[in-house]
N, C-alpha and C positions, 0 to 999 in steps of 0.2 A: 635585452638582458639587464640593461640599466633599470629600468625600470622597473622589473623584478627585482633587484635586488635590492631596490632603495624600498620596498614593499617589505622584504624578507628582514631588514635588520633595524627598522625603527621599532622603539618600543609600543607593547599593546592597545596600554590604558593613560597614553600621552597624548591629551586632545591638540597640544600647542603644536605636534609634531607635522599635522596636516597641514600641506599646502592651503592655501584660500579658494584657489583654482580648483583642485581637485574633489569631488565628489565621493561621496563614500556609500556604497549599496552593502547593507548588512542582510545577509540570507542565514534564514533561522534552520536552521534541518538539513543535513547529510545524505539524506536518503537518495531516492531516486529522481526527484523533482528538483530537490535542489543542488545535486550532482550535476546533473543535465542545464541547468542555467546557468552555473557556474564555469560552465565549460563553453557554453555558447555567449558568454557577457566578457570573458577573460579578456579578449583581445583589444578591450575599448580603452582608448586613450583617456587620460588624465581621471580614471577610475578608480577607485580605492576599494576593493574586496574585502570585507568581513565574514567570514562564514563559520555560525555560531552552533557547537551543537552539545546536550550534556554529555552524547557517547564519544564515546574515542573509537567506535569504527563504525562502518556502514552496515548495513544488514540485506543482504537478499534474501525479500522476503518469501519470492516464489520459490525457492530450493529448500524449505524448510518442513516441506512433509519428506522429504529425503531424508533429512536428520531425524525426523520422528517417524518413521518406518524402515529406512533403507537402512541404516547404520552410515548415512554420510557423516562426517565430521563436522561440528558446527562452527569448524577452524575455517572451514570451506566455503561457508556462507557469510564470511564476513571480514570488514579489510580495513587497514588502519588510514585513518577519514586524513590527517594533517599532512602525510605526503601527499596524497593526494592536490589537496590545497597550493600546499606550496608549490608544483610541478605548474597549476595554474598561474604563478606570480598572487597568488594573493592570501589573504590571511588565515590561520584557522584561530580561532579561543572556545577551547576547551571548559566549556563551565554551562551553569542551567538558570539562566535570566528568572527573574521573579515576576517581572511585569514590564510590559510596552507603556510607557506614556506616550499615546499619537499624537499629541496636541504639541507633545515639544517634541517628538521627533527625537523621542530617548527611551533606551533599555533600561531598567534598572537590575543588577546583580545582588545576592547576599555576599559576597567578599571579595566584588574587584568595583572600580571605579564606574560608573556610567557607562555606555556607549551611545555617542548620538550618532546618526546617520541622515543623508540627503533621500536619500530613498531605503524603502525596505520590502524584504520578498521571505511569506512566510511559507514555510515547506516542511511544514512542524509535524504533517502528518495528523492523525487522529490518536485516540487512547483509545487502549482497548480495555474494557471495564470488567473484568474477571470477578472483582467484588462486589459486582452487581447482581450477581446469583448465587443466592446462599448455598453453602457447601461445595463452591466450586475448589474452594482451597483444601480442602479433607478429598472430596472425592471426583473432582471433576479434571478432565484433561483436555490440553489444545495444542496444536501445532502453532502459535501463532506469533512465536517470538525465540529468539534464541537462548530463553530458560526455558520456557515449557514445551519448546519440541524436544529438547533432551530431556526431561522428565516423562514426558511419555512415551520415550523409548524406552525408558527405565519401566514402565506402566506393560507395555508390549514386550518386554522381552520374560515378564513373570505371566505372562497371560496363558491359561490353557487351555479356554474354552470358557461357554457361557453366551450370554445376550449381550448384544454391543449395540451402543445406540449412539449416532453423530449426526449432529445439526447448529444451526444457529441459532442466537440469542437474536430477540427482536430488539430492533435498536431504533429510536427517534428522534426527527431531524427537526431543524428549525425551516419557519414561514417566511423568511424573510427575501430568498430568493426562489423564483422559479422552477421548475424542473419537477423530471421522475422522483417519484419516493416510491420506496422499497421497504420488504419488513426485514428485507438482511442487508446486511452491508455491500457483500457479497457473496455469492454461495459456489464460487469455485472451488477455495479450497476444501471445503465437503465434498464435492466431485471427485474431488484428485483422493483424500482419506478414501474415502468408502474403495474406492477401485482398487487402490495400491494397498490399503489393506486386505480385500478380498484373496491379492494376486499374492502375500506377505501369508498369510494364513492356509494356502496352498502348498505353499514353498513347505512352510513348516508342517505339512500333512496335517493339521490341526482343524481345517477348516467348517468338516461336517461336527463339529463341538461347537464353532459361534454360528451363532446369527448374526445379521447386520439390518440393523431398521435404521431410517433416516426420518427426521422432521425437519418441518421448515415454516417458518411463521406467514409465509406468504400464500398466499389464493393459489401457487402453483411454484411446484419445486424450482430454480433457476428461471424466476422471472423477471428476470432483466434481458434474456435473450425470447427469441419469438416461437412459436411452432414448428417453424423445420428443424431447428434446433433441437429444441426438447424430443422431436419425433425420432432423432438421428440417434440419440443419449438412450431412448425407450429401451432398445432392446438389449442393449449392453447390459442395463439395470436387473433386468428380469433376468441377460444370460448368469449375471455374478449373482441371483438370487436373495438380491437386497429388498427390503419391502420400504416403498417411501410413503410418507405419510405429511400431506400441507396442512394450513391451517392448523399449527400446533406452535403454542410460543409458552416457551418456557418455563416452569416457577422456581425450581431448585433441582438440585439433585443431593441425593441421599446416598447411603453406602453400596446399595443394591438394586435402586431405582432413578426412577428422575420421575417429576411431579410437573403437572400443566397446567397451566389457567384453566384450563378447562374441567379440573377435578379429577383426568386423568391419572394414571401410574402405570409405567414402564419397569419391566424388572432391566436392570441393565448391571452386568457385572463390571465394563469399561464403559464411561460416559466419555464422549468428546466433542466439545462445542467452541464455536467461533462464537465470544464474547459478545454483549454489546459495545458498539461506538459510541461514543462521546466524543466532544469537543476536547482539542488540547488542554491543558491543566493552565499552560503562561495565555493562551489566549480569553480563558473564562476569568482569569485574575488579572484581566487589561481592562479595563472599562470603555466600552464602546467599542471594542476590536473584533467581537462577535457576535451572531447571533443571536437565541435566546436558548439556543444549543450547545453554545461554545464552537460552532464553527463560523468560518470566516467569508461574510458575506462579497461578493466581488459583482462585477460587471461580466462581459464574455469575452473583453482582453483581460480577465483575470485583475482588474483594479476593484482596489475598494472603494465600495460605495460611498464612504462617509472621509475618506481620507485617500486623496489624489498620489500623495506620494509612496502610499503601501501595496503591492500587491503581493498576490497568495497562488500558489500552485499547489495538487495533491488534495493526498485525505482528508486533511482540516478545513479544506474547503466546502460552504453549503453548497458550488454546483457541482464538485464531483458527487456523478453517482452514476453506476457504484464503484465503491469503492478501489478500485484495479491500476496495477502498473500504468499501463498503456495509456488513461486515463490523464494520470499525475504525469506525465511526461507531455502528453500533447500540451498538458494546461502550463506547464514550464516554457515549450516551445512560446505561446503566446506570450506568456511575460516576460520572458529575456528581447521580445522584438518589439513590444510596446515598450519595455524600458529602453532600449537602444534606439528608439524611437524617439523618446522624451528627452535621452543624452545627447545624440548627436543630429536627430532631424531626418536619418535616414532610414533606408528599410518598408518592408510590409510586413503585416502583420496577419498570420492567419487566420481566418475565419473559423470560430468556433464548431468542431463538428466531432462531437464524440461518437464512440463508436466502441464496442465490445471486442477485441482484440487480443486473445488467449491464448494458450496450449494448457489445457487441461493434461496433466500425467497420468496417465493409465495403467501403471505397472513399469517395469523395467523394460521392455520393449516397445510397447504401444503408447498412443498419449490421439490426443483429439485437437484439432487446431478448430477454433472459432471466429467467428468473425459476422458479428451483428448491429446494426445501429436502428434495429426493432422496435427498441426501447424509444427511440427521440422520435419516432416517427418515420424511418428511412424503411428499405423495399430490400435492404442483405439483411441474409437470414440463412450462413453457410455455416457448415460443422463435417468438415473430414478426419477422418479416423487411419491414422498409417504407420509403420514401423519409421516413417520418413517424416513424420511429423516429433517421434518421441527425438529423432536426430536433432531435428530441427532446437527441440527444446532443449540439450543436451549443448548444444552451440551455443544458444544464446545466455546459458547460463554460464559455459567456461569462459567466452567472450567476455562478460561483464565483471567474473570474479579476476581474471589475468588483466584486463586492462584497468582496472581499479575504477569500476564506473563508467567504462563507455558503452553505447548501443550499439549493435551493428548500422552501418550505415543507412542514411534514410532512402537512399534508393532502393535499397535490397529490401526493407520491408515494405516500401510502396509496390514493390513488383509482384511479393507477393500476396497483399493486399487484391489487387488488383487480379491475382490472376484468379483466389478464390472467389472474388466478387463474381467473377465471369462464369464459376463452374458452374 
């Protein structure tokens, strides 16, 4: 307790106030990645926490086609980040860095003093580039943030019919590291819209009025998971009467249409699309701290390549891919144990093994649990479909918004990991 509390009441931006001894690990982002190391690095002795974020709350982001279908609250999806913090003994500063100097192992702010740090873990997440398709701000809509999934409730609660068209924006990664690339970032939450719309347009008897067509910039709809998968999804797709459509990437959308590289035209009365990704905004205005993407190149303990004392977890990273929870949280597991490795000497550190790891929501009673590692090369390739799987996601969302950022336990999801590996 002492030592929380000698953390709790020094001031922010007083570099003289640090011991000599003590270490200071600043972690950039709130989210899910840097939630998760921050909670698994707490315990270390003679450590000094900084955890830097512009927002003042955290956001789940998987419970946010709820809010842009269901009528969930967008109160519900998201939680104030500096109790949080402080519950761990360590610091929160509320404010939005302009630039990392890595070379000195300093942030710089527009109106507070420096911070330097011993170590640094970026969890900054990606950007998602909505102005990157003209007319997306006149006519286009997306679940993908806690404005615009309440604006396209606002969008779906005036809706009475018409052609509805939802897909993603093709988005482009840097060369710098290894791995899968993809033409979506992700294309789950397309999954979860089209269904839970399909099941939302039912409710409201309204449904023989839309249509639902789907595009996806990639060689094949959800190809980041393998053929059993997609074959499992198949007939869902055709029961909800969605028509999908690959090999379609984007050019604009219009008042009444969307437009394609291809010279195509969609009449579309509701457009909804998952943005392109980009690189963080403080990571491309760092010199040297990213790619040539703006994402953040690492090793597979999640260190950077060019700078030993930084490493990166999540979105913003050039290995994640794709984009997904599960993803950003394994790559946290690794850097909190290679830094606690580097601090104290102790510890293993996991081997890098991603893996596709979902619950696709399907309506208010069904939902699809996945679980594929297809994509890297691996031999699962599972997708069950249950009213016990919508529970399931239903759990893991109240679990994380009531404990303010925890996961359920890691045995419980290795058990079940394991048990659909086996079906």
């Amino acid at each position: 307790m002492a030592r929380e509390a000698k953390r709790l009441t020094a001031p922010l931006d007083r570099e003289e106030w640090r011991p000599m001894t003590k270490r200071r690990l600043v972690i950039l982002g709130g989210g899910f990645a840097g939630l998760r190391a921050l909670f698994r690095l707490s315990e270390i002795d003679d450590l000094e926490i900084v955890l830097v974020d512009p927002r003042s709350t955290s956001l789940m982001k998987p419970a946010l086609p709820e809010v842009a279908l269901f009528g969930k609250s967008v109160e519900h999806v998201r939680f104030a980040i500096e109790p949080v913090v402080r519950r761990a003994g360590a610091r929160f500063v509320h404010a939005r860095p302009i630039r990392v100097l890595a070379p000195e192992r300093r942030i710089e702010f527009p109106d507070r003093e420096d911070l330097r740090y011993d170590y640094l873990l970026i969890t900054t997440g990606a950007m998602k580039d909505y102005d990157a398709i003209p007319g997306y701000r006149e006519h286009g809509h997306s679940p993908c943030d806690d404005a615009e999934a309440p604006r396209l409730a606002r969008a779906l609660d005036q809706f009475d019919g018409g052609p509805i068209t939802i897909g993603s924006a093709r988005s482009e990664w840097g060369r710098r590291v290894e791995g899968p690339s993809l033409a979506a970032p992700c294309e789950g939450p397309v999954g979860e819209v089209m269904f839970m719309l399909d099941e939302e347009l039912r409710h409201r008897h309204i449904r023989d009025r839309a249509s639902i067509r789907v595009f996806s910039p990639g060689r094949e709809f959800f190809e980041d998971v393998g053929p059993t998968v997609r074959a499992a999804l198949a007939p869902e797709i055709e029961r909800c009467g969605i028509r999908v459509t690959s090999q379609k990437s984007l050019r604009a959308i219009g008042h009444d249409h969307v437009d394609f590289e291809d010279g195509e035209s969609w009449e579309s009365a509701l457009t909804i699309v998952i943005p392109p990704y980009t690189g963080n905004p403080l990571v491309v205005a760092s010199e040297a701290l990213g790619d040539e993407k703006g994402f953040v190149p690492t090793d597979r303990r999640m260190r950077h390549l060019d700078f030993p004392e930084i490493f990166a977890a999540g979105d913003g990273t050039a290995l994640a891919m794709p984009k997904l929870g599960h993803i950003a949280v394994h790559q946290a597991d690794i850097a909190a144990a290679a830094l606690e490795r580097d601090l104290t000497g102790r510890g293993e550190i996991p081997d890098y093994a991603p893996e596709i790891f979902c619950i696709m929501n399907r309506g208010r009673h069904d939902a699809t649990l996945i679980l594929s590692n297809h994509l890297f090369g691996g031999d699962i390739d599972r997708a069950f479909s249950s009213p016990i799987t919508r529970m399931l996601k239903w759990g893991f969302d109240t679990l994380y918004f009531h404990s303010r950022g925890h996961l359920p336990p890691d045995f419980a999801q290795r058990t079940l990991v394991e048990l659909l590996s086996r079906a």
